[in-house]
C-alpha positions, 0 to 999 in steps of 0.5 A, spaced: 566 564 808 562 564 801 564 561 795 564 565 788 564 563 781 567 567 775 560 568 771 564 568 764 568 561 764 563 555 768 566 551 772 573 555 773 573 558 781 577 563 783 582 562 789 583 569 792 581 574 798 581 580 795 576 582 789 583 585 785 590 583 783 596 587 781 599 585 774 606 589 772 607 592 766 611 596 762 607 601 759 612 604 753 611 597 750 603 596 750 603 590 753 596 591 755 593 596 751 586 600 752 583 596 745 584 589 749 580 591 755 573 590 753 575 582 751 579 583 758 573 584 763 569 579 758 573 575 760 574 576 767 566 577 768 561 583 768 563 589 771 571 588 771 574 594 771 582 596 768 585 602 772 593 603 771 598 607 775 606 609 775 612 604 779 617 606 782 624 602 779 626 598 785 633 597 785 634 594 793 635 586 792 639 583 789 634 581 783 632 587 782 639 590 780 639 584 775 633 586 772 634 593 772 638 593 766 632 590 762 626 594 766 626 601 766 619 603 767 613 600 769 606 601 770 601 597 774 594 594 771 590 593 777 584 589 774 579 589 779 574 584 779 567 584 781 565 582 787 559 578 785 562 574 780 569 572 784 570 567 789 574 566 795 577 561 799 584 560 803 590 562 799 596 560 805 600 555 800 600 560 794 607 560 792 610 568 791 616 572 792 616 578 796 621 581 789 616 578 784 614 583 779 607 580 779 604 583 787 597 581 790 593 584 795 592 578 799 597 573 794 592 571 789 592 565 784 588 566 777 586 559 775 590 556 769 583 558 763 583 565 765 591 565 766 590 563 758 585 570 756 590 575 760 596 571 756 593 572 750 593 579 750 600 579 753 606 582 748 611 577 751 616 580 745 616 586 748 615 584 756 621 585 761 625 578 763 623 578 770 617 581 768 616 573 764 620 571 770 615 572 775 609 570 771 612 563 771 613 563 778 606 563 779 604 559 773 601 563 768 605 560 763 601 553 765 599 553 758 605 556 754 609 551 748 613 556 746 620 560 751 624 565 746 628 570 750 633 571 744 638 576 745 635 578 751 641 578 755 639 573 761 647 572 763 647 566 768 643 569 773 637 570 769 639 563 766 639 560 773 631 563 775 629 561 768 632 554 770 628 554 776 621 556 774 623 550 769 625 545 775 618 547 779 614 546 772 613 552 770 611 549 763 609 542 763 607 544 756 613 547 754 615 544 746 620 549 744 627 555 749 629 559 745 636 562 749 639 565 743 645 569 744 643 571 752 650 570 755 648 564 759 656 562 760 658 556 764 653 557 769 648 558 766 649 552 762 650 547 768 643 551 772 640 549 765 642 541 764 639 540 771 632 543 769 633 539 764 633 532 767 628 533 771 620 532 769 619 539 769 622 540 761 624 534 758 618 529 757 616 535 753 622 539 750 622 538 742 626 545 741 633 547 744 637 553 741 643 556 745 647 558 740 652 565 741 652 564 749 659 563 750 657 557 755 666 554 753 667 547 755 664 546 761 658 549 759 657 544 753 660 538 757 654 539 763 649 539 757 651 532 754 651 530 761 644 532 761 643 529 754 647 522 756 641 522 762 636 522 758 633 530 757 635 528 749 630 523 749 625 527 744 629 533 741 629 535 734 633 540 734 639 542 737 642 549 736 650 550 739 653 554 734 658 559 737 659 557 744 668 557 744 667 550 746 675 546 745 675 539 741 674 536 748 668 539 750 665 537 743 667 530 743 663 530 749 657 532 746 658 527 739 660 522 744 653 523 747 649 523 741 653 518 738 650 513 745 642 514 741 642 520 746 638 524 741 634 518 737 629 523 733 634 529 732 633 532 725 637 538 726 644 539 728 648 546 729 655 545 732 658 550 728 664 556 730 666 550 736 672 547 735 671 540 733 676 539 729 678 532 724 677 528 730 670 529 733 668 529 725 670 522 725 666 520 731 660 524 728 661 520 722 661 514 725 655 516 729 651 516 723 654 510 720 651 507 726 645 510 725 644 514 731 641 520 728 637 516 723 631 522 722 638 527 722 634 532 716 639 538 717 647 539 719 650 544 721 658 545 722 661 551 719 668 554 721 670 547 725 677 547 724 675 541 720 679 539 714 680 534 708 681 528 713 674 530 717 671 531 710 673 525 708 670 521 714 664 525 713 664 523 705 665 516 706 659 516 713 654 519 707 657 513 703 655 508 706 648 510 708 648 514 714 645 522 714 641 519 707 635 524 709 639 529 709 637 537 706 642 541 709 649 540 709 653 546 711 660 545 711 662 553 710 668 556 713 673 550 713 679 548 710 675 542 704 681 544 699 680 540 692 681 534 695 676 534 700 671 537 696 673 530 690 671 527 697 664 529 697 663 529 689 664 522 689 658 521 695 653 526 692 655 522 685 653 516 688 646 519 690 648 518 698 644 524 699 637 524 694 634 529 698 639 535 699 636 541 698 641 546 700 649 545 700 654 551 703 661 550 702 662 558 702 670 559 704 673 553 704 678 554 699 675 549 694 679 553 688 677 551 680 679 543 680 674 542 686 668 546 684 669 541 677 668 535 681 662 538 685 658 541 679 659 534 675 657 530 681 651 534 681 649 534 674 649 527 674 642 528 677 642 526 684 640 530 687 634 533 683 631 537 689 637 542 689 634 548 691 642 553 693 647 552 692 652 557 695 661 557 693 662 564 695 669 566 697 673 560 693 676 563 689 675 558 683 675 563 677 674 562 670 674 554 670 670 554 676 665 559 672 664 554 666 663 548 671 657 552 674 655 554 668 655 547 664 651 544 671 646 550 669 646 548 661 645 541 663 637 543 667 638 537 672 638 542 677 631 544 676 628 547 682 636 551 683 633 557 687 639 561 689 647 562 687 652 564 691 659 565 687 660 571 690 667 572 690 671 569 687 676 572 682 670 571 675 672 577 672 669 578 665 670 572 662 668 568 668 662 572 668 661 571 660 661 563 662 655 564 667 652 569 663 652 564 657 650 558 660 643 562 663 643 564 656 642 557 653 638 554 659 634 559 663 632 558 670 625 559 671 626 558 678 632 562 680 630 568 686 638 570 688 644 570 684 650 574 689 656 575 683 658 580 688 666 582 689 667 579 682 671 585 678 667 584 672 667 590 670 663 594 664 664 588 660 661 583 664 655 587 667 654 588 659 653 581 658 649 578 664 645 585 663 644 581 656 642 575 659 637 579 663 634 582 658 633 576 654 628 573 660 634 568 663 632 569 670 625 573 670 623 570 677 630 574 680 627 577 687 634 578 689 640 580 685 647 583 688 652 586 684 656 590 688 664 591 688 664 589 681 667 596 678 662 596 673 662 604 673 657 608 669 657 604 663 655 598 666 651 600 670 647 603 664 646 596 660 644 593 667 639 599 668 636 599 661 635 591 661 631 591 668 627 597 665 623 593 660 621 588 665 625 583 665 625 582 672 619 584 674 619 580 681 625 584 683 625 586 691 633 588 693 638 590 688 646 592 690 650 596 687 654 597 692 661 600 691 662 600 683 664 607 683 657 610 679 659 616 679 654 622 676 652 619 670 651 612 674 647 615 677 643 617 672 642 611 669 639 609 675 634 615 676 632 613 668 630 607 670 626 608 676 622 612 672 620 608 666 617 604 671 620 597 671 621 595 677 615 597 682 616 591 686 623 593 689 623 594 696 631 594 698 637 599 694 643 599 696 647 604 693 652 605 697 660 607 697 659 609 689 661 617 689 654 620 688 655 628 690 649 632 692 647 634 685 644 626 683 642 626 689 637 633 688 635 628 682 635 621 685 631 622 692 625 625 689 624 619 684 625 614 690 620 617 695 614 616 689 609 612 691 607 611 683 615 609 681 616 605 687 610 604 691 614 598 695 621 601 697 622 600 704 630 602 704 635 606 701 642 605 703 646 611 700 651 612 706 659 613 704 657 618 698 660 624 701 653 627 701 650 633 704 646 630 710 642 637 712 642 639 704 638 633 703 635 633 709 632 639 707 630 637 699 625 631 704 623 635 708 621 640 702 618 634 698 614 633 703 611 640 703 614 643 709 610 637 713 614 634 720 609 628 720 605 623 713 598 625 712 596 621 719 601 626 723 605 619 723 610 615 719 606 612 714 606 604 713 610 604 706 615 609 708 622 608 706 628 609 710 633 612 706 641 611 709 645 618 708 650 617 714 654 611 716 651 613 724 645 615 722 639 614 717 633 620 716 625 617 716 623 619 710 615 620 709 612 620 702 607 626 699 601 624 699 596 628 695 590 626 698 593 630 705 594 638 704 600 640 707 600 644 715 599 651 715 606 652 720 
């Protein structure tokens, strides 16, 4: 039997009988599309050929019952190699199943550089689950660090395959799983943790998210098992959010960690689980203990903690564990003023200098405990503060002026993001913050929600002062929905962006603040000066706009010299007239169905008119005559 060589990659021989293979793909996805065959044939050898055909759904196996709901229709690339460019030898250990989407005419391995070529031209985003699957099995992701089936619904059957292509060192190279949200279950979880502990994917594995895949406590107990037997031993980042674990489970998990199963994590996500004050307090210890002493982001929203585990937690940051910490989200809790104290005296004894990013949204820390906070942080010890974010705690009018005193302080000056959605400002909270941004503007500040504060007219006339003095030029974001700031408001607002005060601006909302007619207006005046052609997102929902400000508003938004950047427009629940405004696009397109490219255009905004439906909406170029039909 003679032994050919691929003339393209030196060295490299090719195992096989036949001079051809069989890859199957679907072909609504492009996964191998007609630009990347020329490099394709480069890369097998002179003479290659690509000749595509339809397949059948094949519904018989048990298998194939499982991937139908994530294949529906396929197509077979056969890619026929030349006969004088391949080689041949005995392929009878070939590892292959008969339900593999990838068929040979005989079994047939590519070596792993040429596997390297034929990946990259492979959108492995758009690729079927057991298309991947079956990819791995014969070892065409020899190569491949990174696995990102998020949201792609694996269940416990495709978790148990995927945990066996693992096992059998489908990846040895494998640095970052991504299972996010793919309903892996218990089941899933305890396939999972076995293939974790074998050679095949802990000696390399640096990146485990399985957040939103309802694994409960059994799931999560098999997985610190895991962790306990050394599958840990290199993880930086541990994603379990949202798993409907109990406090058992998670103590499991905390008491793993706390054994140094994980010595070089950095970041922790173990929220929407029941941990409760008890695992809070063993985690605490745990880094009091150092056991976590690179742990750079901490994640525990909606835990079931309270003041107890928060002060645990308080006096762990204390005494020097979690010193590096950048991000601390504790959202969703019950920290009451009390606990929220017991943090304030941590940050104000610069326990953690590095913190960049602290969430404490919902935690019903009222105005007492946001004075505690924000007088920690103006201590100026914790200079690289970059969010801040106190939504939904009620803090009212003293809780506005302690954050508008940490803002006329400037110790915090690299604060990027302010989150006091609501919280009950109303229009004197409103004047304190606008003041204080007034006095010290923040140069550095790119979001501020004020959402749900019921500021009114009066409020919104302040904080449009405050914008038009240049207070916040470098705003990309700004939320003012349901404010009731009605067409007053909005008027003083529109009049301050149109000068250019923010001239970085990309999404603004002003949902649910009852426009009206002339609200509307105002915004249609604004867009037409021509003061915010960066704006990329508008929320103009829920305001009672009727078809006639509409008639005038959609002609302004589908400019391409207004607003050249737009991208999406929600105008839904405003009781228009969806074909009456479907019409008016269709006639300021001139008639035409497609853009000037027969095609949706790259800056085409979407604009929102229904809660279920949305209407592409094309711009009109004056470069592309309209159609003759």
């Amino acid at each position: 039997m003679t032994t050919r060589r691929f003339s393209t990659l030196q060295g490299v021989d090719a195992v096989e009988r036949n001079a051809s293979f069989v890859l199957t793909t679907p072909s609504a996805a492009g996964l191998l599309t007609t630009q990347n065959a020329p490099l394709i044939s480069e890369a097998l050898g002179a003479g290659a050929s690509m000749d595509t055909a339809a397949l059948r759904n094949r519904r018989g196996s048990k298998a194939a019952r499982w991937s139908s709901t994530t294949q529906t229709t396929a197509s077979r690339t056969a890619l026929t190699l030349p006969s004088t460019t391949c080689a041949a030898s005995d392929t009878s250990s070939l590892p292959y199943s008969s339900s593999s989407c990838l068929e040979a005419s005989p079994r047939f391995l590519l070596p792993s550089e040429l596997w390297k070529h034929v990946m990259s031209f492979l959108n492995l985003d758009a690729m079927p689950v057991r298309s991947l699957l079956d990819l791995m099995g014969i070892n065409a992701c020899a190569q491949m660090r990174s696995l990102d089936f998020s949201q792609r619904r694996l269940g416990a059957c495709g978790t148990r395959m995927l945990a066996e292509r693992l096992r059998g060192g489908a990846c040895p190279e494998l640095d970052s799983l991504n299972l996010t949200a793919c309903g892996i279950g218990p089941g899933g979880a305890e396939a999972l943790s076995i293939a974790m502990q074998t050679h095949g994917l802990a000696p390399s594995l640096r990146v485990l998210r399985l957040a939103g895949n309802g694994m409960g406590s059994r799931g999560v107990t098999v997985l610190a098992k895991a962790l306990k037997g050394g599958a840990g031993a290199n993880l930086r980042v541990l994603d379990m959010d949202g798993n409907k674990a109990n406090a058992v489970g998670m103590l499991l998990m905390i008491e793993a960690l706390s054994q140094a199963a994980c010595p070089v994590l950095e970041e922790l996500s173990v929220g929407h689980n029941t941990l409760t004050d008890k695992g809070l307090v063993y985690l605490a210890k745990t880094l009091v203990d150092s056991k976590l002493p690179q742990l750079r982001r901490l994640a525990i929203p909606e835990s079931a903690v309270s003041t107890e585990g928060i002060r645990a937690l308080a006096r762990a940051l204390s005494l020097g564990g979690g010193g590096g910490l950048e991000t601390l989200d504790l959202s969703d809790n019950h920290l009451y003023p009390q606990g929220a104290e017991a943090l304030a005296i941590a940050l104000a004894q610069g326990a953690v200098p590095a913190l960049r990013r602290l969430i404490l949204s919902r935690n019903r820390i009222y105005g007492d405990g946001t004075a505690a906070l924000t007088e920690a942080l103006g201590q100026g010890r914790c200079p690289a503060l970059t969010w801040l974010d106190l939504r939904g705690n009620k803090i009212g009018s003293k809780g506005a002026a302690s954050v508008g005193s940490l803002l006329s302080r400037g110790t915090c000056p690299r604060l990027a993001g302010l989150d006091v959605g609501g919280n009950y400002l109303y229009a004197e909270g409103t004047a304190l913050l606008a003041s204080a941004l007034i006095q010290r503007p923040q140069p550095a500040m790119k979001s501020l929600d004020v959402e749900d504060n019921a500021m009114t007219a009066e409020g919104a006339f302040l904080l449009s002062e405050a914008i038009r003095r240049g207070a916040v030029r470098g705003l990309e974001r700004l939320n003012l929905g349901r404010n009731g700031i009605h067409a007053e408001g909005v008027g003083f607002l529109m009049a301050a962006l149109a000068e250019g005060s923010c001239p970085r601006l990309r999404s603004l909302s002003l949902r649910s603040n009852e426009l009206g007619p002339f609200g509307f207006a105002h915004v249609a005046a604004c867009f037409q000066q021509g003061g915010m052609k960066g704006l990329e997102f508008l929320d103009l929902a829920v305001n009672g706009m009727s078809d006639e400000p509409a008639t005038l508003l959609l002609p302004i938004l589908l400019s391409p010299v207004l607003l050249p950047a737009l991208r999406d427009v929600d105008m839904t629940f405003n009781g228009l007239d969806p074909t009456r405004a479907r019409c008016q696009v269709l006639a300021l397109r001139g008639g035409r169905e497609g853009g000037s490219h027969g095609g949706r255009e790259p800056n085409m905004p979407m604009v929102r008119l229904e809660r279920k439906s949305s209407v592409p909406i094309i711009r009109r170029t004056q470069s592309a005559p309209a159609s003759s039909g």
